[in-house]
VEXBAVEX-825860 format. One record per residue (C-alpha): residue in one letter; residue number from 1; x, y, z. Coordinates in Angstrom, 2 decimals, always signed. Each point is the difference from the previous one (the first is absolute). Layout:
N
+------+------+---------+---------+---------+
! resn ! resi !      px !      py !      pz !
+------+------+---------+---------+---------+
!    a !  NUM !       X !       Y !       Z !
...
+------+------+---------+---------+---------+
END
This chain:
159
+------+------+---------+---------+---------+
! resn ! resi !      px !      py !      pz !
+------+------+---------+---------+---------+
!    x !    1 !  -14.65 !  -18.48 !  -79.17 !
!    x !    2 !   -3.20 !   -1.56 !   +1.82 !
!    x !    3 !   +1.90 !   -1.61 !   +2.38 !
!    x !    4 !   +2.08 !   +2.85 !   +0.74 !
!    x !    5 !   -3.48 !   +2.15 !   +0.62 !
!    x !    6 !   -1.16 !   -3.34 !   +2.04 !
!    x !    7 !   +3.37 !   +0.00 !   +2.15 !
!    x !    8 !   -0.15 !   +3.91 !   +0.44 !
!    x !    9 !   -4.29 !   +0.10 !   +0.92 !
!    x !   10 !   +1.13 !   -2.92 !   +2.76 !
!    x !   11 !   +2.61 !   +2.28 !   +1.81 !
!    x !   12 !   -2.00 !   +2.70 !   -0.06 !
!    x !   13 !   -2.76 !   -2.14 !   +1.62 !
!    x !   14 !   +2.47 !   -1.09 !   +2.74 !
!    x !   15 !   +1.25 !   +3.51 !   +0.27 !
!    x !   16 !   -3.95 !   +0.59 !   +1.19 !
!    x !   17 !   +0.50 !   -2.96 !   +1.98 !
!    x !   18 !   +3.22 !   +0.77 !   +1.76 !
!    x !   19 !   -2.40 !   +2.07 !   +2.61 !
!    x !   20 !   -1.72 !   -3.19 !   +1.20 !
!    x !   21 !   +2.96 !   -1.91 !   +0.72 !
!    x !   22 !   +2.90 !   +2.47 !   +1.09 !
!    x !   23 !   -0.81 !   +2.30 !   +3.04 !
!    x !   24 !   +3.43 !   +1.56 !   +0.08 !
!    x !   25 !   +0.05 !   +3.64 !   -2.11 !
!    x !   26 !   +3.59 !   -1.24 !   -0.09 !
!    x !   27 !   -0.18 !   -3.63 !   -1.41 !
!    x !   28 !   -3.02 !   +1.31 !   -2.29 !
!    x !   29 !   +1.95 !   +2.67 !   -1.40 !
!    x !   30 !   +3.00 !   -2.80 !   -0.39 !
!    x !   31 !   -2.62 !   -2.56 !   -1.62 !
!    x !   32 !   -1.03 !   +2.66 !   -2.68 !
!    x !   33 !   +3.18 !   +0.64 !   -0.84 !
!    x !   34 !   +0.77 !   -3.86 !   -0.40 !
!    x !   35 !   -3.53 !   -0.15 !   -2.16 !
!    x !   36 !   +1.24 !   +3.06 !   -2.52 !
!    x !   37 !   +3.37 !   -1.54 !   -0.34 !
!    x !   38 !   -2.04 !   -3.21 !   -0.50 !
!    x !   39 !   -1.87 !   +2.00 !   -2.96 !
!    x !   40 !   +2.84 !   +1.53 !   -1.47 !
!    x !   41 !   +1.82 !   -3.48 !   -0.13 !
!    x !   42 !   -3.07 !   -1.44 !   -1.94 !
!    x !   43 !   -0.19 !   +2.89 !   -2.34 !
!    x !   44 !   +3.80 !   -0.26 !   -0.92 !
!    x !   45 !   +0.03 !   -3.60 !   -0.44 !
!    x !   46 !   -3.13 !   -0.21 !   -1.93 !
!    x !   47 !   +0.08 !   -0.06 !   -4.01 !
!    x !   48 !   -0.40 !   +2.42 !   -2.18 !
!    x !   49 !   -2.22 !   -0.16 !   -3.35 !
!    x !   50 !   +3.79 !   -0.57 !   -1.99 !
!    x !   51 !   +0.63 !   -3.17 !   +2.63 !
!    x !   52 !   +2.56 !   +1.57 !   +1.76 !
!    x !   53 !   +0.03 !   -0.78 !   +3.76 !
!    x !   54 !   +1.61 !   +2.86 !   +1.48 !
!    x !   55 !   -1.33 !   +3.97 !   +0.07 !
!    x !   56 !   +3.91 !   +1.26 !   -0.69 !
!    x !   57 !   +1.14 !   -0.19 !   -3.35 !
!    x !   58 !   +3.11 !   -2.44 !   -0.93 !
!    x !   59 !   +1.22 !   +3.49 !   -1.92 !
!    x !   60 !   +0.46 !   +2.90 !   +1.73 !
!    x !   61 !   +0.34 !   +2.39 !   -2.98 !
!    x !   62 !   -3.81 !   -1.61 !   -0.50 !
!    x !   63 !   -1.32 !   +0.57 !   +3.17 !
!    x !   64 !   +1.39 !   +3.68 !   -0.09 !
!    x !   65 !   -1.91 !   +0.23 !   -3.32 !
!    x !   66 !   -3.28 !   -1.27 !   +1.12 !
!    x !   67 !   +0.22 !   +2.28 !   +3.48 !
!    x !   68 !   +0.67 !   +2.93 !   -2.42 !
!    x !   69 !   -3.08 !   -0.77 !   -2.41 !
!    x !   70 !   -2.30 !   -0.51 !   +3.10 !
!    x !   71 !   +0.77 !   +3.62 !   +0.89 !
!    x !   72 !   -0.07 !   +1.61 !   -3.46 !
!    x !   73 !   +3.98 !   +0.52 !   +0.13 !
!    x !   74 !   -0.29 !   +2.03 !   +2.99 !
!    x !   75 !   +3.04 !   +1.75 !   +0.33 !
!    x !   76 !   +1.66 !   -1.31 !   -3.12 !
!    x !   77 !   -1.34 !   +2.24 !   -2.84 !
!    x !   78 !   -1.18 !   +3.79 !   +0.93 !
!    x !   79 !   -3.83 !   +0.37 !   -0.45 !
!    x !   80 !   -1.50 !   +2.64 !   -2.13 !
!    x !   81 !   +1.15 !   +3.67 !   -0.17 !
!    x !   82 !   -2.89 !   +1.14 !   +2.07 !
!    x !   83 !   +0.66 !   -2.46 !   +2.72 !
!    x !   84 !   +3.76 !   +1.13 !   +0.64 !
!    x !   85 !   -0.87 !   +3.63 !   -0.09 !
!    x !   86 !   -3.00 !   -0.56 !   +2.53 !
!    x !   87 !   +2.85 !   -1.73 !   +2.38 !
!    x !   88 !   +2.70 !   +2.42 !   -0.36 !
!    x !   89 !   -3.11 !   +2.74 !   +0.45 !
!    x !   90 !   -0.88 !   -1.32 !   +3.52 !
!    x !   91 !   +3.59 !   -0.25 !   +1.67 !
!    x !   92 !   +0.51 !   -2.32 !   +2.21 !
!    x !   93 !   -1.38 !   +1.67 !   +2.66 !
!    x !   94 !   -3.49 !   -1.11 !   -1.38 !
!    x !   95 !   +1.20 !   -3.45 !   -1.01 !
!    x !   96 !   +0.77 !   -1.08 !   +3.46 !
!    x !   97 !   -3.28 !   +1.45 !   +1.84 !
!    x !   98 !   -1.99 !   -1.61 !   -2.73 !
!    x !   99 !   +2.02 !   -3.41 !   +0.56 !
!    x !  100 !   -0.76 !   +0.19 !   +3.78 !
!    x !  101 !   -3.46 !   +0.96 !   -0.59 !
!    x !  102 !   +0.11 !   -3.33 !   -2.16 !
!    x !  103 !   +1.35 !   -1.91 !   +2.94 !
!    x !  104 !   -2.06 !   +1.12 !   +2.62 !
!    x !  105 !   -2.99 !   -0.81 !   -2.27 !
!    x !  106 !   +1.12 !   -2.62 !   -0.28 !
!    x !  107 !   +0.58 !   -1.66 !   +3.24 !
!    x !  108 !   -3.08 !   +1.83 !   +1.11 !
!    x !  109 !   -1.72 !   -2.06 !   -2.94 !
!    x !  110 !   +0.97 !   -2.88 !   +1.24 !
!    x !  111 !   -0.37 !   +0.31 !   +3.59 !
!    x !  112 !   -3.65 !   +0.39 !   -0.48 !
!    x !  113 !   -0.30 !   -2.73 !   -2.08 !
!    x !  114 !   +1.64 !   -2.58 !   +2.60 !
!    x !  115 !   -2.49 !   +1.55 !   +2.71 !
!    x !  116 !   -2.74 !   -0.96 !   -2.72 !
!    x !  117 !   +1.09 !   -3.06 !   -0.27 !
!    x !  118 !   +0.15 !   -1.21 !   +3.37 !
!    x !  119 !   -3.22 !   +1.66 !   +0.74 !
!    x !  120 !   -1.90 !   -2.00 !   -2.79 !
!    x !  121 !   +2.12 !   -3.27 !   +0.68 !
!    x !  122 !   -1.20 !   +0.86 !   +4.01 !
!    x !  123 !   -3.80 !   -0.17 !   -1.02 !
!    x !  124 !   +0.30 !   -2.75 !   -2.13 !
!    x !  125 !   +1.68 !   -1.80 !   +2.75 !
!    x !  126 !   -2.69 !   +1.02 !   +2.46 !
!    x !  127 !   -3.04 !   -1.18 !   -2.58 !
!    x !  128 !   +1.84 !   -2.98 !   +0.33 !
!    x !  129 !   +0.53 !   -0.12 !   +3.72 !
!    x !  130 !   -3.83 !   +1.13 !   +0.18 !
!    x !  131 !   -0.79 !   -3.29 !   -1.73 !
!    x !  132 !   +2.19 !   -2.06 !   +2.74 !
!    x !  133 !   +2.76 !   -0.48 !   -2.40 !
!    x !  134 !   +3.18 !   -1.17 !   +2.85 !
!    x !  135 !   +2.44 !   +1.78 !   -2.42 !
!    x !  136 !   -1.43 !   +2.86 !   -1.63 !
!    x !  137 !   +3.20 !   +1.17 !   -2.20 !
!    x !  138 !   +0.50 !   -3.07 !   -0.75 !
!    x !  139 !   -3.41 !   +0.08 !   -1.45 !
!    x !  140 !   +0.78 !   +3.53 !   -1.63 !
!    x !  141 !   +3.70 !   -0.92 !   -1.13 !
!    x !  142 !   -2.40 !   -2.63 !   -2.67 !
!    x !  143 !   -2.38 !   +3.06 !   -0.78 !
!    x !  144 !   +3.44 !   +2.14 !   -1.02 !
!    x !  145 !   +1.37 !   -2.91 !   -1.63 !
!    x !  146 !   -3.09 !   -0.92 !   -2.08 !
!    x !  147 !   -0.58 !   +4.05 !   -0.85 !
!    x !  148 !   +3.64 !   +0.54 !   -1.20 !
!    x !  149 !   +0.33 !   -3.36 !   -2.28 !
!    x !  150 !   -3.44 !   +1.33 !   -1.32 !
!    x !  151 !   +1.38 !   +3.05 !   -1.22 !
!    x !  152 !   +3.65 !   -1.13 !   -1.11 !
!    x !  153 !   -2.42 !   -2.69 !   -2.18 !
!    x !  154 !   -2.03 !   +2.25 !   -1.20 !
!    x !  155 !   +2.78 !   +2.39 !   -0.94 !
!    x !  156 !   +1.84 !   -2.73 !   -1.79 !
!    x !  157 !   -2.85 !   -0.94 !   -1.90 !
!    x !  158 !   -0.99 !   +3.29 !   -1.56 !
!    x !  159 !   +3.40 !   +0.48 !   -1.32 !
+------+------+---------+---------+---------+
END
């Protein structure tokens, strides 16, 4: 699990990093994409706490079972009485607004949280260019790094 945190903190850190040594929106936008394929390859091919070495299940009647659990049976067994009759109340009039409302939340969520991002990641790179660092994301890529294997530590340890 540790080294699958280490692996993950590193490609974030050179995800920081790509800005330093890729000019092209282009090839940067092709070099992030080769860093979270990079991830997701580490993440599947990384253990699991029963010693397996692969994320998908050798059963697929298991794997079924264990996505159903995750989501409480979503869709398998009907929820309470009050539930159903709050759904059929609505129509599905209401069901879809509130699902786009969801959406656009959503993605309006998120959108504001990448310009956050690269805002803070900007003025960390400046405090480093300030300092006459000659590769400021680089410098900030280790900052990321060292903040997000702090927390997946942490995490791990307080379970």
């Amino acid at each position: 699990m540790r080294l699958q945190v280490a692996a993950g903190s590193a490609l974030i850190g050179a995800g920081v990093a790509v800005n330093d040594y890729v000019q092209s929106p282009v090839r940067r936008a092709i070099s992030y994409g080769a860093l979270a394929l990079s991830g997701a390859t580490v993440i599947a091919m990384g253990q699991d706490p029963t010693g397996e070495r692969s994320i998908i299940a050798k059963d697929s009647a298991t794997m079924v079972d264990q996505i159903r659990q995750e989501i409480g049976d979503l869709g398998v067994t009907p929820g309470p009485e009050s539930d159903v009759d709050a759904i059929t109340e609505r129509g599905p009039l209401v069901t879809w607004l509130l699902l786009a409302v969801f959406v656009v939340a959503f993605f309006t969520l998120a959108y504001f949280s990448m310009r956050m991002d690269v805002a803070v990641m900007r003025r960390i790179a400046k405090f480093f260019e300030k300092r006459g660092a000659s590769r400021p994301f680089t410098c900030t890529g280790m900052v990321y790094a060292a903040f997000i294997y702090a927390i997946c530590e942490l995490e791990a340890r307080t379970k």
